[in-house]
N, C-alpha and C positions, 0 to 999 in steps of 0.2 A: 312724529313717529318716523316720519324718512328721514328726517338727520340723523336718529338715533340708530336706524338700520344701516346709512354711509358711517358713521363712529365705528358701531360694530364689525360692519365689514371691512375697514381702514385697518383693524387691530388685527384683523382675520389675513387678510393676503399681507401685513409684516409678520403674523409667525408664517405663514408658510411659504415668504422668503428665505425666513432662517431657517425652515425646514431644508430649504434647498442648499442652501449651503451648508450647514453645519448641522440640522436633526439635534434630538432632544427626544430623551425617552416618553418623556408625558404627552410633550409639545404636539404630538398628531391628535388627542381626544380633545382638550382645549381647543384645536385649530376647529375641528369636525363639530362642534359644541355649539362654537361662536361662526361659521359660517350658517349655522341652522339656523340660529336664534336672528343671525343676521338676516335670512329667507324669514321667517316669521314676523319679524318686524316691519319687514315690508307688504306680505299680506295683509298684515294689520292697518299700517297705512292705504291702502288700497282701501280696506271694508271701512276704515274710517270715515276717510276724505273722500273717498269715490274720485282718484285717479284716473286719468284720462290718457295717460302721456306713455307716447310709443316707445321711449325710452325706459320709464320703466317698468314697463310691461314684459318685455323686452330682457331686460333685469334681470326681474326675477323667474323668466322661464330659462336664461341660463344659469342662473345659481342652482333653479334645480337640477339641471341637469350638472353642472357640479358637484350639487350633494350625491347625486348617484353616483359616478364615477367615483365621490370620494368612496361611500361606503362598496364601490366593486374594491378598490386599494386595499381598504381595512380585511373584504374579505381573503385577499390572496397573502396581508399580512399574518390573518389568524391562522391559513391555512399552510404557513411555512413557504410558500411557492415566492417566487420573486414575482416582482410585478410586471408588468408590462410597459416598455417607455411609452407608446403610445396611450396608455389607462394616463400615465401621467402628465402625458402632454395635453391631452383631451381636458382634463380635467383642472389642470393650470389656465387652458387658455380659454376655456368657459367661465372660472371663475374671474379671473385679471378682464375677457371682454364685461360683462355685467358690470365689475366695479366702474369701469370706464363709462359704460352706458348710465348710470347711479349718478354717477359723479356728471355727467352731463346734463342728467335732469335736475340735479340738487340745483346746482350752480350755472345754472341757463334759467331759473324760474326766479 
């Protein structure tokens, strides 16, 4: 279940590279879909295997706090306002530290 939550989240921060450069009308509920399911997958791992490990622990309380940030974004997108570069930097580099934290654990065990 944790390689399948690193898969997921691998697929998850290359769309929302191309988010960043180039966007895609869909491409934001896809990105928001597959980092969740990607946080899920990792809890799952967790109540599985009973994980231990500071890195991903680590993880996935910054993907959550990713997913928040994501859905503050979605809200200023519904609500026509621009967003905040800060909303988007917070939330880029919460998500990009976790995948590196993930990726540290996957690939150090």
């Amino acid at each position: 279940m944790l390689t399948i939550s690193f898969i997921i989240l691998s697929a998850t921060i290359a769309m929302g590279a191309y988010l960043l450069a180039r966007g895609y009308p869909g491409l934001p509920i896809v990105h928001g879909a597959s980092g969740a399911a990607g946080l899920i997958a990792l809890v799952l791992a967790f109540r599985a295997h009973a994980l231990s490990g500071v890195f991903a622990q680590d993880a996935a309380w910054l993907l959550a706090a990713g997913l928040c940030g994501g859905i503050a974004i979605a809200t200023f997108k519904a609500r026509g306002r621009p967003t905040p570069g800060l909303l988007l930097l917070l939330h880029a580099t919460a998500g990009g530290l976790a995948y590196l934290l993930l990726a540290g654990f996957v690939f150090g065990h």
